[in-house]
C-alpha positions as CSV (number, residue, x, y, z in Angstrom):
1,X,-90.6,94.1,189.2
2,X,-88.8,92.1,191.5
3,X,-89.9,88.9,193.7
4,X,-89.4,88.7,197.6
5,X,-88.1,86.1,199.1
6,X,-88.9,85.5,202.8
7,X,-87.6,82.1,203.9
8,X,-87.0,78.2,202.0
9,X,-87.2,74.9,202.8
10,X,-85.7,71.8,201.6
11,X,-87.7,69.0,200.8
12,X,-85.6,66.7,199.1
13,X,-82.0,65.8,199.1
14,X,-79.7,63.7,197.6
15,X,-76.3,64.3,195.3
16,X,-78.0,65.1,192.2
17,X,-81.1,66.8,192.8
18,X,-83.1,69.0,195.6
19,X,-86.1,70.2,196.4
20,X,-87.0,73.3,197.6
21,X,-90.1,74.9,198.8
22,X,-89.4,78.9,198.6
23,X,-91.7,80.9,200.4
24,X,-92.0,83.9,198.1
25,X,-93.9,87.2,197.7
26,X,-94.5,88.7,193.7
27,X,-95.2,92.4,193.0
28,X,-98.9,92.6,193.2
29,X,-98.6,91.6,197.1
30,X,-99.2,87.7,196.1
31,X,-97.2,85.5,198.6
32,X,-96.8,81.8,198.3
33,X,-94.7,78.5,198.3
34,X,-92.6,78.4,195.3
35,X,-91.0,75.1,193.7
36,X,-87.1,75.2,193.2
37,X,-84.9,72.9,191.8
38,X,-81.5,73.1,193.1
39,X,-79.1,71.2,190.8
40,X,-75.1,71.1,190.5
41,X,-73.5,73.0,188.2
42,X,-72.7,71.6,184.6
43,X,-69.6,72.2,182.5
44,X,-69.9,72.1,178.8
45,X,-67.2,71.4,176.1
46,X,-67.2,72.8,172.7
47,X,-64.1,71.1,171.3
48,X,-62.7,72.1,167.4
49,X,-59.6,70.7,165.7
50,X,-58.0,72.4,163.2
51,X,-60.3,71.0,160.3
52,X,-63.2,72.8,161.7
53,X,-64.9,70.3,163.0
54,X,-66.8,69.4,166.9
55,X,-66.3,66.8,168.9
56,X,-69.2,64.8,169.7
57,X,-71.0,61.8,171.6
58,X,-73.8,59.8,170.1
59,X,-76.2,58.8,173.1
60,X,-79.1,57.6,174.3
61,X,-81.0,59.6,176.9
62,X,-83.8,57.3,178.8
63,X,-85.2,59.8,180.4
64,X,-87.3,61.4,177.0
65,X,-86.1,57.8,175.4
66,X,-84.7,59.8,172.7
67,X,-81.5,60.0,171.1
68,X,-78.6,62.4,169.9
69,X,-76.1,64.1,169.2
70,X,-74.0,66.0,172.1
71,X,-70.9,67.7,173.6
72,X,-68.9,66.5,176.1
73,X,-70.1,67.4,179.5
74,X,-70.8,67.0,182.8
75,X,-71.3,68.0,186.7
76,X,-68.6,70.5,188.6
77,X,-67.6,68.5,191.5
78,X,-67.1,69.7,194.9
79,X,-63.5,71.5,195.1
80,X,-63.4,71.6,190.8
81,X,-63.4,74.9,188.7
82,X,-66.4,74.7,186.0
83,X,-63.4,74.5,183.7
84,X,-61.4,71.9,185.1
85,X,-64.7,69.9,185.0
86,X,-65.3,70.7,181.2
87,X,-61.4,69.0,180.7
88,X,-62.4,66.2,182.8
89,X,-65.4,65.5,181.3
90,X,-63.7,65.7,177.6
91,X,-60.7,62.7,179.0
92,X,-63.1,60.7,180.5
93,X,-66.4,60.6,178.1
94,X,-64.3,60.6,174.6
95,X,-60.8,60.0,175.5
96,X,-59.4,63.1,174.0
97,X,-57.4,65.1,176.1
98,X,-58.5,68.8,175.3
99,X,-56.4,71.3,173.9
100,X,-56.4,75.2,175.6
101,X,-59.9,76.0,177.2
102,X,-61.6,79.3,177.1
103,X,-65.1,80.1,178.2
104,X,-67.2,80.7,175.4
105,X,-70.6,81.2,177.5
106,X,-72.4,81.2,180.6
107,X,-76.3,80.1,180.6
108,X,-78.9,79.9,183.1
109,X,-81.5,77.1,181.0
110,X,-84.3,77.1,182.6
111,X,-84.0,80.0,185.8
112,X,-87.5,80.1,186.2
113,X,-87.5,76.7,188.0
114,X,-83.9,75.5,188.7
115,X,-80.6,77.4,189.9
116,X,-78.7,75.1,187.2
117,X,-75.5,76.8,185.7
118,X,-74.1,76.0,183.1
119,X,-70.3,76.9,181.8
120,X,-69.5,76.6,178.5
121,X,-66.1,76.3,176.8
122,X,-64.4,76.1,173.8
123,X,-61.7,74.0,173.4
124,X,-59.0,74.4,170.8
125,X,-58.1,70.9,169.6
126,X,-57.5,67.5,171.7
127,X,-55.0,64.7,171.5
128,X,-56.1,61.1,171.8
129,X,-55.6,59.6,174.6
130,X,-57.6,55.8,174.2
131,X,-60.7,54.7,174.6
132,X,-62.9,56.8,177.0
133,X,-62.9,55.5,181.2
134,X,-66.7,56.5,181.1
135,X,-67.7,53.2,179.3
136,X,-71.8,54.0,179.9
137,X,-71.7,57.7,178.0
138,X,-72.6,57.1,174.0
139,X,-72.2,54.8,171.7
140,X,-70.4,57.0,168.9
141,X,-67.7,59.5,169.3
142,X,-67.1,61.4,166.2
143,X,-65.6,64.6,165.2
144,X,-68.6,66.3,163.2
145,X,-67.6,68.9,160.6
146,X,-69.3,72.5,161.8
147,X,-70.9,73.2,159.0
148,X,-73.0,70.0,158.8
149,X,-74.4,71.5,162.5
150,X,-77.1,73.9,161.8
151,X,-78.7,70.4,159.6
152,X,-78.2,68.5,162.2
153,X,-80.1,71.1,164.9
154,X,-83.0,71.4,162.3
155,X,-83.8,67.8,162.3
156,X,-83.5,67.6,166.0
157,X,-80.2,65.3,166.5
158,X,-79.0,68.0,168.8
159,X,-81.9,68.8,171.6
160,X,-79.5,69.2,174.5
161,X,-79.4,73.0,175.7
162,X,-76.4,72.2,176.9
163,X,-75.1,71.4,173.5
164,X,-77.0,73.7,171.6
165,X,-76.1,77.0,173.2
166,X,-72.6,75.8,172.7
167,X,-72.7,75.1,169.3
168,X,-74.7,78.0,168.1
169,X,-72.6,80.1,169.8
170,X,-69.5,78.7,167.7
171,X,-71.7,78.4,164.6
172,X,-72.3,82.4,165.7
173,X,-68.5,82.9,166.0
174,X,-66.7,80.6,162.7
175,X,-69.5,83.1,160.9
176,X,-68.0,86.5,162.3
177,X,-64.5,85.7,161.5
């Protein structure tokens, strides 16, 4: 059962968010005006050293005035490959420059309301470079030992989809081999 789609409208605009009235039609004939959240793109980093272990930032997000546990990340910028953002993200919120990247996953969180891609990669190993450029990111950067992850999900110090599609997906993939 597909949707129709029959025209859009912006209603809001600026560099991180917009607002879109879509005028739509479903399969029983319904048509109406449909709210759509157009975001930029996000690149995800999923970086393990040779000991096993993630890289990860400690931070404080205001918005659910919660805090956790996540992986690098960030927004593709205009002219950037999702992968080149994923590097750039790495260098500039931990100051590890990553190691070879390889998409690990593609994910669409929440398409029922927002075009938002986001890119995933794994990153094999990172050489530090100093402190991290992005001074306002987390407070901790740590490399976190995989198999302490799946604790760390259950008592809800990783919330970010972002972050957990990422690491369950290399949780997934350290079982398999």
């Amino acid at each position: 059962m597909e949707w129709k789609t029959h025209g859009e409208r912006q209603i809001y605009n600026n560099p991180w968010v917009n607002l879109w009235l879509v005028d739509v039609q479903q399969p029983d004939g319904r048509r109406w005006e449909y709210h759509v959240v157009r975001l930029r793109h996000l690149a995800v980093a999923a970086v393990v050293n040779d000991r096993q272990e993630v890289l990860m930032m400690w931070r404080h997000r205001f918005i659910t005035n919660s805090w956790a546990w996540e992986l690098p990340m960030g927004l593709v910028e205009e002219g950037e490959t999702p992968e080149e953002a994923a590097a750039r993200e790495v260098l500039e919120e931990t100051g590890w420059r990553p190691g070879p990247i390889k998409p690990l996953l593609y994910a669409e969180p929440a398409n029922g309301i927002t075009d938002s891609q986001h890119h995933v990669f794994r990153v094999d190993g990172a050489t530090y470079s100093g402190p991290p450029t992005e001074k306002n990111e987390s407070d901790r950067i740590e490399w976190v030992p995989l198999r302490e992850v799946r604790g760390m999900i259950d008592r809800r110090e990783v919330v970010s989809s972002g972050s957990l599609v990422g690491l369950l997906y290399l949780l997934m993939d350290e079982t398999i081999r």
